[in-house]
N, CA and C atoms as an extended XYZ file, in Angstrom:
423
Properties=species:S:1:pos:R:3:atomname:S:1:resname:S:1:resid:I:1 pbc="F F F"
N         2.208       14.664      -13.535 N   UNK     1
C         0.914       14.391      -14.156 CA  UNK     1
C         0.691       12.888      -14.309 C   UNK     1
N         2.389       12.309      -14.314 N   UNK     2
C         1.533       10.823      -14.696 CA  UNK     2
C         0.744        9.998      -13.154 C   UNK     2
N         1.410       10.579      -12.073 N   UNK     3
C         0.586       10.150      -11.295 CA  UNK     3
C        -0.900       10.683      -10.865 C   UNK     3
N        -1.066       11.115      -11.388 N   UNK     4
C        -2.526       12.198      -11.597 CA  UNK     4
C        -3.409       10.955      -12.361 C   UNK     4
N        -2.878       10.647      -13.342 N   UNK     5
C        -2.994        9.788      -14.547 CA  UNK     5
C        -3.323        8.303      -13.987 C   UNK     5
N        -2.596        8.077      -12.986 N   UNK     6
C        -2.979        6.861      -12.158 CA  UNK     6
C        -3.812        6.851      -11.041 C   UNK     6
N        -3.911        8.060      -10.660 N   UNK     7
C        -5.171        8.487       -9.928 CA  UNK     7
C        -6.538        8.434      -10.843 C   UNK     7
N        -6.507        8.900      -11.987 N   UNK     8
C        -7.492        8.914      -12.559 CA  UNK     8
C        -7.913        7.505      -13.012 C   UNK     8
N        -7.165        6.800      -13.262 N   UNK     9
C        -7.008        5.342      -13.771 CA  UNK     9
C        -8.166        4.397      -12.261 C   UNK     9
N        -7.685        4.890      -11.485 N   UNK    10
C        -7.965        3.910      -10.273 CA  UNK    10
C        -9.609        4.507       -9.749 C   UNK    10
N        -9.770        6.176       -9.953 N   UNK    11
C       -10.821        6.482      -10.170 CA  UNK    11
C       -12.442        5.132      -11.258 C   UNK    11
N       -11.645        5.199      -12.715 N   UNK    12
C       -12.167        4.482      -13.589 CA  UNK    12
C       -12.690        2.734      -12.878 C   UNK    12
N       -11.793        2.583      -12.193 N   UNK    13
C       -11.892        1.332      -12.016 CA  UNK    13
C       -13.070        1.469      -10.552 C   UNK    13
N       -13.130        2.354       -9.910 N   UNK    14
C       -13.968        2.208       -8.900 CA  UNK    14
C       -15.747        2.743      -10.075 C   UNK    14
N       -15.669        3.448      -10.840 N   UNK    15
C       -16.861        3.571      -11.660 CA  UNK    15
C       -17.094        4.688      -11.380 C   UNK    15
N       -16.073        5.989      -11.322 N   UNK    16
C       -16.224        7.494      -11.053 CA  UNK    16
C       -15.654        7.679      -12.488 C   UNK    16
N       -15.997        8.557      -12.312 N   UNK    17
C       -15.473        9.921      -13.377 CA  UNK    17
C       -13.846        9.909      -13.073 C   UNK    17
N       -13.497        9.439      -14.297 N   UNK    18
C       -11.939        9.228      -13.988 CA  UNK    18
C       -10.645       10.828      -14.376 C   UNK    18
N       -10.849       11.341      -12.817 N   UNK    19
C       -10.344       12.750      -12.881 CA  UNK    19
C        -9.618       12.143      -11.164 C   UNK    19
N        -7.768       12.024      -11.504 N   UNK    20
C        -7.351       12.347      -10.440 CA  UNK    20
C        -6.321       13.585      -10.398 C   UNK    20
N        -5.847       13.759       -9.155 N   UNK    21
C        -5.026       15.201       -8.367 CA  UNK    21
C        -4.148       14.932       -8.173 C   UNK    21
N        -3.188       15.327       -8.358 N   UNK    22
C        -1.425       14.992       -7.136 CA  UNK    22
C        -1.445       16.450       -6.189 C   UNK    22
N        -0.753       16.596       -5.124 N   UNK    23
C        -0.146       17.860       -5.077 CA  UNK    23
C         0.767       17.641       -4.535 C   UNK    23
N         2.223       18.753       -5.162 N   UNK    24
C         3.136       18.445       -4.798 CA  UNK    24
C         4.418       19.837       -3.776 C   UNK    24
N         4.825       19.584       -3.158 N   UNK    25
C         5.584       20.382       -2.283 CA  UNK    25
C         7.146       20.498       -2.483 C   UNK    25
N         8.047       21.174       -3.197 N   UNK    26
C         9.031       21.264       -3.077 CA  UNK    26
C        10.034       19.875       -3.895 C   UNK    26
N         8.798       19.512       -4.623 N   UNK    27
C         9.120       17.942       -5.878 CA  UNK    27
C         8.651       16.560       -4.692 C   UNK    27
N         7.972       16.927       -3.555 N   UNK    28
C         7.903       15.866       -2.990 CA  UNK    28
C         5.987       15.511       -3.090 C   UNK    28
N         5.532       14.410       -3.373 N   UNK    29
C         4.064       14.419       -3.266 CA  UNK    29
C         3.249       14.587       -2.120 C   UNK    29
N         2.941       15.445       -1.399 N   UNK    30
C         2.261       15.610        0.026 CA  UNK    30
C         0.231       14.760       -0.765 C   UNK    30
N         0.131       14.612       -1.229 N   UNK    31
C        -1.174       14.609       -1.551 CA  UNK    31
C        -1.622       13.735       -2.948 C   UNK    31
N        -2.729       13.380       -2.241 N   UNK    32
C        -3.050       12.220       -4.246 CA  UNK    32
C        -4.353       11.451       -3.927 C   UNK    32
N        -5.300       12.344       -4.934 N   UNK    33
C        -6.555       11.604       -4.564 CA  UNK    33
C        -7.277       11.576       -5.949 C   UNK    33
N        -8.291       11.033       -6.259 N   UNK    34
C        -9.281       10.777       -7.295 CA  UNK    34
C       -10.891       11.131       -6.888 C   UNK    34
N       -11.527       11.032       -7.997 N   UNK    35
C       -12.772       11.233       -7.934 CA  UNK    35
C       -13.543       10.466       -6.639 C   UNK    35
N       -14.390       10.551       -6.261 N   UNK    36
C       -15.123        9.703       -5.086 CA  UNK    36
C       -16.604       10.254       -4.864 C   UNK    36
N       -17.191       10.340       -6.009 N   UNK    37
C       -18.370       10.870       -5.698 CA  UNK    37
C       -20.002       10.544       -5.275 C   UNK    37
N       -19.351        9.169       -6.516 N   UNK    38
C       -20.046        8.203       -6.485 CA  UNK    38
C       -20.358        7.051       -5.218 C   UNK    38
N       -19.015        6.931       -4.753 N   UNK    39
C       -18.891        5.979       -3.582 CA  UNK    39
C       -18.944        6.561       -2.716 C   UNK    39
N       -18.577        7.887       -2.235 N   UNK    40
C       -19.005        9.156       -1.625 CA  UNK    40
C       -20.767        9.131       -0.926 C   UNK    40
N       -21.181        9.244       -2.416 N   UNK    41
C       -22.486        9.898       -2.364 CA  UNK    41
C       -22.469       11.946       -1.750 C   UNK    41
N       -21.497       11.895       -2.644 N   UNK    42
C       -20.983       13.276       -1.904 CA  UNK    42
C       -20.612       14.264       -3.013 C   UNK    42
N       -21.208       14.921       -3.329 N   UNK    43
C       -21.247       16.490       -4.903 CA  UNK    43
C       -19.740       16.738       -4.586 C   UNK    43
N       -19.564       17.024       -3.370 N   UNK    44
C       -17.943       17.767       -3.522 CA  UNK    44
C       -17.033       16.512       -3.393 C   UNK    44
N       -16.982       15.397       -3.449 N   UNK    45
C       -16.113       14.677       -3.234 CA  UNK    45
C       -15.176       14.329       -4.448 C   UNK    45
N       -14.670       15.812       -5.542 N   UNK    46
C       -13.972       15.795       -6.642 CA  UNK    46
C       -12.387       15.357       -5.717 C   UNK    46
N       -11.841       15.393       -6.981 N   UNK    47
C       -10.210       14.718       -6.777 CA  UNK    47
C        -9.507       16.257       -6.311 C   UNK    47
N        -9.901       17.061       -7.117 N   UNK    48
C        -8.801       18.233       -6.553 CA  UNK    48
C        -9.319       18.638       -4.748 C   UNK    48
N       -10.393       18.812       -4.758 N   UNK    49
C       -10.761       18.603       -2.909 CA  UNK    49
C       -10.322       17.822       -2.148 C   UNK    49
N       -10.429       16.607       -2.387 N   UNK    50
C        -9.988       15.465       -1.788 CA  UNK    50
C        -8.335       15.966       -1.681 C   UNK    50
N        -7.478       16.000       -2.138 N   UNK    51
C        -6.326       16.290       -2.373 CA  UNK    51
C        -5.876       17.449       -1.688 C   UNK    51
N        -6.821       18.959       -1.833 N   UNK    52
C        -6.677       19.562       -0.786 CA  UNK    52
C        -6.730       20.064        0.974 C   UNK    52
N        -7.408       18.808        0.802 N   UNK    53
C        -8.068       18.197        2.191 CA  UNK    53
C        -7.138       17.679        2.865 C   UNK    53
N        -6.525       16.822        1.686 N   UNK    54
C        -5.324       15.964        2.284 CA  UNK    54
C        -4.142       16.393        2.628 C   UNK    54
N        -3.735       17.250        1.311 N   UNK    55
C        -2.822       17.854        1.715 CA  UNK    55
C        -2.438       18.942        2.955 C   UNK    55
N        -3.999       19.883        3.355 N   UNK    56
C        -4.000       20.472        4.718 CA  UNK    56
C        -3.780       20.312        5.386 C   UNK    56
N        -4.564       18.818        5.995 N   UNK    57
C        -3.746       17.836        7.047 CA  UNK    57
C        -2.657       17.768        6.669 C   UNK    57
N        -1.875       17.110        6.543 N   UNK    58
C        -0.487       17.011        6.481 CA  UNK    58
C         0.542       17.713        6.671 C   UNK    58
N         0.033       19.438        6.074 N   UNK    59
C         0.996       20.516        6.313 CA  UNK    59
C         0.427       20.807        7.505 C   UNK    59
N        -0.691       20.672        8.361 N   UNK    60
C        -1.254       20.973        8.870 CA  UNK    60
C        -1.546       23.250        9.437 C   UNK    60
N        -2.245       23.093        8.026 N   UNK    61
C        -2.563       24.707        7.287 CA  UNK    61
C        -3.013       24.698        6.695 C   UNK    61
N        -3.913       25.444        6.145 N   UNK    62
C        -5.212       25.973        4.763 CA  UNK    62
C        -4.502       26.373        3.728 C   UNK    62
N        -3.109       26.931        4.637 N   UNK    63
C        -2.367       27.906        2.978 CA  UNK    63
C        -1.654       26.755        2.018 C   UNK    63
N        -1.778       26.621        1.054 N   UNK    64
C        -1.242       25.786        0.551 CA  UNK    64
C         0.027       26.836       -0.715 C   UNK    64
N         0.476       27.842       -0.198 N   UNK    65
C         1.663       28.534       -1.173 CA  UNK    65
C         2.521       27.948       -1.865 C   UNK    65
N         2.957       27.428       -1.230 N   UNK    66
C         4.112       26.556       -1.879 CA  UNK    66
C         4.187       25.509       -2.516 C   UNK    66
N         2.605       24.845       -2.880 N   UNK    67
C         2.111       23.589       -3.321 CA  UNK    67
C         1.917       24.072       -4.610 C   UNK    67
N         1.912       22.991       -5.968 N   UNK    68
C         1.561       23.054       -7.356 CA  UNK    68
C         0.485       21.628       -7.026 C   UNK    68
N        -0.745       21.847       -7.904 N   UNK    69
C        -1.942       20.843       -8.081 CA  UNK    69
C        -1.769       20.685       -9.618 C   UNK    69
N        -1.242       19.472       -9.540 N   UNK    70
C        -1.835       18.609      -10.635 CA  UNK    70
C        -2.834       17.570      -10.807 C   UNK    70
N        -3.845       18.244      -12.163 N   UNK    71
C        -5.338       17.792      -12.204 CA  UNK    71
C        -5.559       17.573      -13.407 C   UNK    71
N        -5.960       15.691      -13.786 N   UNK    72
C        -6.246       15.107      -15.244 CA  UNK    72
C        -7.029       15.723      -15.782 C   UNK    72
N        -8.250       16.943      -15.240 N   UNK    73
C        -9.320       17.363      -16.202 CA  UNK    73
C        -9.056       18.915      -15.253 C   UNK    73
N        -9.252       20.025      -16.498 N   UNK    74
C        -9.757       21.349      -15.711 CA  UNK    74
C       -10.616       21.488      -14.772 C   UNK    74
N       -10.029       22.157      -13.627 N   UNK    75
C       -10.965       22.520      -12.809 CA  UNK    75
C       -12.333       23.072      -12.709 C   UNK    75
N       -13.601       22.603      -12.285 N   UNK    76
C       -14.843       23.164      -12.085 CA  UNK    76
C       -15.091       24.564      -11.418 C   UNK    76
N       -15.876       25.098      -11.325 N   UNK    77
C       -16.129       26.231      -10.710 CA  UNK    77
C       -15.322       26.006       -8.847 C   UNK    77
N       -16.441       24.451       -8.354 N   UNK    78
C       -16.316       24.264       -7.269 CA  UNK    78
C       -14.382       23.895       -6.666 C   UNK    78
N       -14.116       23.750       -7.497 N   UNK    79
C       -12.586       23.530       -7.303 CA  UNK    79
C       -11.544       24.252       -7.674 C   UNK    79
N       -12.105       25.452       -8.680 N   UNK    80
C       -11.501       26.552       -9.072 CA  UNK    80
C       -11.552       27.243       -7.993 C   UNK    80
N       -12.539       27.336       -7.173 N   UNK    81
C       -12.798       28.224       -6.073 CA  UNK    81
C       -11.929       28.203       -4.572 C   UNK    81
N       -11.807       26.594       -4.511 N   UNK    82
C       -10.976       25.667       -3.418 CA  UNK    82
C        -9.501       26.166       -3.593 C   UNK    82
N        -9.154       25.888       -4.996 N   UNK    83
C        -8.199       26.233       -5.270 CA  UNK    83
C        -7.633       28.233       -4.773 C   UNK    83
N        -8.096       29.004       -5.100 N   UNK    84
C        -7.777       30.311       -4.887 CA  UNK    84
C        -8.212       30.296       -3.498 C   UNK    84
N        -8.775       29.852       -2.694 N   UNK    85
C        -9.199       29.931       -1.431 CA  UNK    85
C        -7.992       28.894       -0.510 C   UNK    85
N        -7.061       28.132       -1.135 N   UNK    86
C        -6.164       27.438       -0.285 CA  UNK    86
C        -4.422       27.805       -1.135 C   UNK    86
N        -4.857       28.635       -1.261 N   UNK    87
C        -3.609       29.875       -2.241 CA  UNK    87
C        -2.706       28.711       -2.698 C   UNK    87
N        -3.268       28.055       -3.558 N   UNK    88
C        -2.170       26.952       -4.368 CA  UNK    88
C        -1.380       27.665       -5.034 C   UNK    88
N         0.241       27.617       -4.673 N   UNK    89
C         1.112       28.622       -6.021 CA  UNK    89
C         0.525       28.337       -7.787 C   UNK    89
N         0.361       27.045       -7.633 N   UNK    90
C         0.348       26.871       -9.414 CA  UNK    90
C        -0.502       25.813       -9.710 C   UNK    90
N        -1.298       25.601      -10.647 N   UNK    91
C        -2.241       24.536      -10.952 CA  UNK    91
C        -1.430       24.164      -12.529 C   UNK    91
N        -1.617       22.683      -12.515 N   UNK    92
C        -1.238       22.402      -14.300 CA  UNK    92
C        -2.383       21.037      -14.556 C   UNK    92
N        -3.060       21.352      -15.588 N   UNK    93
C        -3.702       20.209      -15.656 CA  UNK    93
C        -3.722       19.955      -16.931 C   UNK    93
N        -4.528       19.062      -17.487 N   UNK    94
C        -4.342       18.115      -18.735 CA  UNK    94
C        -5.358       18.621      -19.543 C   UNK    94
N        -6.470       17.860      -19.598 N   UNK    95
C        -7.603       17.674      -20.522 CA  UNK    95
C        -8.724       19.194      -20.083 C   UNK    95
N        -8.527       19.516      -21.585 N   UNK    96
C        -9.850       21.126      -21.046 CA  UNK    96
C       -11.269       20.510      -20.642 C   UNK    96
N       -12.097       20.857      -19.653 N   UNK    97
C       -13.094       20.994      -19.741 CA  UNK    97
C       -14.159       21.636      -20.490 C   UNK    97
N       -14.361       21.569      -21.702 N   UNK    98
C       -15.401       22.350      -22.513 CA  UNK    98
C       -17.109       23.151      -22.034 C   UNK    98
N       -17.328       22.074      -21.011 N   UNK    99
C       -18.748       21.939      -20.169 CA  UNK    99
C       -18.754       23.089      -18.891 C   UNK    99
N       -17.412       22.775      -18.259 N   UNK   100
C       -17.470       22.968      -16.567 CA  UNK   100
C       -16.347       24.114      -16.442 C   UNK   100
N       -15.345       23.912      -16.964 N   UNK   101
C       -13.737       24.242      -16.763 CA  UNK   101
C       -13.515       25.690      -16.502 C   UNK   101
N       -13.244       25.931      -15.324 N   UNK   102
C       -13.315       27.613      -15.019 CA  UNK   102
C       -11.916       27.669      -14.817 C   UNK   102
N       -10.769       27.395      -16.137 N   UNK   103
C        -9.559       27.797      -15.866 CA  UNK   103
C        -9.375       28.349      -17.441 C   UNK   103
N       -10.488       28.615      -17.779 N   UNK   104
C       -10.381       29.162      -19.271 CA  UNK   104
C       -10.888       28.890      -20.444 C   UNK   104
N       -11.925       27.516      -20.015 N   UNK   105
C       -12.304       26.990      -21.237 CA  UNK   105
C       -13.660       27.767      -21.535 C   UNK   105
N       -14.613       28.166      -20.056 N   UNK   106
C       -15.789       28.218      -19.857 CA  UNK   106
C       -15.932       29.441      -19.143 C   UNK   106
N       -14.617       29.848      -18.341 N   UNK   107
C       -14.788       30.952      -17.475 CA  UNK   107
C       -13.326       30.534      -17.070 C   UNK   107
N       -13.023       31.943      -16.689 N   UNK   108
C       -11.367       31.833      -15.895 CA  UNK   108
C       -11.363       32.373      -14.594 C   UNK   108
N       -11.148       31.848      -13.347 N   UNK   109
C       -11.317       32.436      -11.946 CA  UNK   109
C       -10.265       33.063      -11.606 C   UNK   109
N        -8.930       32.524      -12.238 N   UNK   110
C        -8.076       33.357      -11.918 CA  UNK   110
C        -7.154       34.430      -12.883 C   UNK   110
N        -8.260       34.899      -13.408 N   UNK   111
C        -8.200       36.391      -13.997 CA  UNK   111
C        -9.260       37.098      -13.407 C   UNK   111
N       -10.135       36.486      -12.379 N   UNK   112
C       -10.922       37.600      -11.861 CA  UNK   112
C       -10.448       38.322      -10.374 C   UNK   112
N       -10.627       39.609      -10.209 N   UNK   113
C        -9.929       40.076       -9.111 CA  UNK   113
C       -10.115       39.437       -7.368 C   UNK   113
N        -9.701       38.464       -7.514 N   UNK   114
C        -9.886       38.055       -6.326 CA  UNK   114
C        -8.703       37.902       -5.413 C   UNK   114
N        -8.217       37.352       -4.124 N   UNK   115
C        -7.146       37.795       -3.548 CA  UNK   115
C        -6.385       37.169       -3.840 C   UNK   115
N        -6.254       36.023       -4.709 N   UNK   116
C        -4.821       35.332       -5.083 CA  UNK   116
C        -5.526       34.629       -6.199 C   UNK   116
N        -4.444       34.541       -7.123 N   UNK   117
C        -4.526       33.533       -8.479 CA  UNK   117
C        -2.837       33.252       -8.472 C   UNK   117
N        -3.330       31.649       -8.742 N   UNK   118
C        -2.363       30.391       -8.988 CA  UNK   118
C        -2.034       30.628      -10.665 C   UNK   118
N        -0.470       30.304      -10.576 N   UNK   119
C         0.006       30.317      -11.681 CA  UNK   119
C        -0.386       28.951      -12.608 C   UNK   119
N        -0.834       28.860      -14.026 N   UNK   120
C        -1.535       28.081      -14.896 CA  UNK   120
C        -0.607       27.879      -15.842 C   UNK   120
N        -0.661       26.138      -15.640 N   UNK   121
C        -0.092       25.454      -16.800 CA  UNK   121
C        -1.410       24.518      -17.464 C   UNK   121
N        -1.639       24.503      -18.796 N   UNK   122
C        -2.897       23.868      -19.102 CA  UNK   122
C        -2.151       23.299      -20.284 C   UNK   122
N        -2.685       21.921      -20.275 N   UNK   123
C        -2.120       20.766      -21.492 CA  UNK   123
C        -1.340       19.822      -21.479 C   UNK   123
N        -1.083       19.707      -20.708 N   UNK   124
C         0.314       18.869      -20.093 CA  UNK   124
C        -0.493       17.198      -20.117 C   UNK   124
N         0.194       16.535      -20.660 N   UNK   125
C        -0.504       15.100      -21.404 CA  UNK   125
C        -1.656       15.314      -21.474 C   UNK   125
N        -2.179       15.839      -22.207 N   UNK   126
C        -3.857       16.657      -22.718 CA  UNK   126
C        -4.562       14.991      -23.203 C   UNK   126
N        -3.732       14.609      -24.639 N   UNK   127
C        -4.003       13.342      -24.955 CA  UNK   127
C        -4.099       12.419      -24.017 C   UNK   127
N        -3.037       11.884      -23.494 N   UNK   128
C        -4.124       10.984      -22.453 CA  UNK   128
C        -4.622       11.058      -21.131 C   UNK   128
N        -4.966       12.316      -20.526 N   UNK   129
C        -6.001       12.439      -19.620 CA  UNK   129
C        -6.969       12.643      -20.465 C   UNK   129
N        -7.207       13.298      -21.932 N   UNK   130
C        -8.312       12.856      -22.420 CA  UNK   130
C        -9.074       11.542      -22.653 C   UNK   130
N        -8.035       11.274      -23.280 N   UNK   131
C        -8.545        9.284      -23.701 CA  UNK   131
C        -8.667        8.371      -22.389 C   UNK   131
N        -8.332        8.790      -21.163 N   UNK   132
C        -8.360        8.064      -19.775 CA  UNK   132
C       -10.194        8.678      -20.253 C   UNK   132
N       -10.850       10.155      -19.846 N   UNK   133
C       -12.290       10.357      -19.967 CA  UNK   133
C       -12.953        9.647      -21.226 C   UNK   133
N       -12.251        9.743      -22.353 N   UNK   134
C       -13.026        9.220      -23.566 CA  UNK   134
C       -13.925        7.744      -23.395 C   UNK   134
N       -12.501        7.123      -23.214 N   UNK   135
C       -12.742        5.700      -22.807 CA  UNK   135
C       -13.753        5.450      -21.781 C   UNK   135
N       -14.195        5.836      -20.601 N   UNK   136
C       -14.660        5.971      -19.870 CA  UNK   136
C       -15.753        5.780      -20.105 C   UNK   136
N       -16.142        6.802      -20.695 N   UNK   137
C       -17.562        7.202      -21.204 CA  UNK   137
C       -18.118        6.664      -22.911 C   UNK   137
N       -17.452        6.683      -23.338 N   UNK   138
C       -17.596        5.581      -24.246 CA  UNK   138
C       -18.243        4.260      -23.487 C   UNK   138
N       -17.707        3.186      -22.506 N   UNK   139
C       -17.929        2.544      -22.515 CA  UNK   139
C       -19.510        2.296      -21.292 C   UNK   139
N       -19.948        3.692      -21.112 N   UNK   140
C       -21.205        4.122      -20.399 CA  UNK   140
C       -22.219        4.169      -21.249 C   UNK   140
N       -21.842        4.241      -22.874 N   UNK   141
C       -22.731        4.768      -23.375 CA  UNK   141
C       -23.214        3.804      -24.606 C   UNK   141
């Protein structure tokens, strides 16, 4: 998570929404991206996409089984969806989404019957992937 944490960090500094991804394979990092939406100009260009994108290439495969995604903010609908659609074994992320977060805050995708749900770790440095967003936006506002 802490490199998630520095993903998100480097996010902040480009002037995104500071939400980054790791994913990792067998303790090794195949993958690590941040927000880009803004510089993008692109709706899907979240950190957990980016990351799964990346990581595809690399394994060069869609299935991602054997991969765990770590993500500074709960997943959105649109990445909750990415996620069960690139069969990530396990997601763990930090800070709940109250607004968006379809891993339980707002809606849970993977309690709905669909063909695979990733095993869920939620909270894991909660505090500061929060205060990485707080700060953020605080200083937007």
């Amino acid at each position: 998570m802490e490199l998630a944490l520095e993903q998100a960090r480097l996010a902040a500094g480009l002037g995104e929404v500071p939400v980054g991804a790791v994913i990792v394979q067998g303790g090794k990092v195949i993958a690590a991206a941040h927000n880009l939406r803004e510089h993008n100009r692109m709706a899907t260009a979240h950190a957990e996409l980016l990351a799964i994108e990346e990581a595809c290439r690399k394994l060069n495969s869609w299935r991602l089984t054997d991969c765990t995604l770590y993500v500074t903010l709960e997943p959105c609908p649109m990445c909750a969806g990415a996620i069960v659609n690139s069969r990530l074994s396990r997601v763990v992320y930090g800070a709940a989404d109250r607004q968006a977060g379809c891993c339980g805050s707002v809606a849970n995708f993977f309690h709905m019957p669909f063909n695979h749900a990733p095993a869920l770790t939620a909270g894991v440095l909660e505090q500061e992937c929060a205060a990485v967003l707080k700060e953020f936006f605080e200083q937007r506002r």
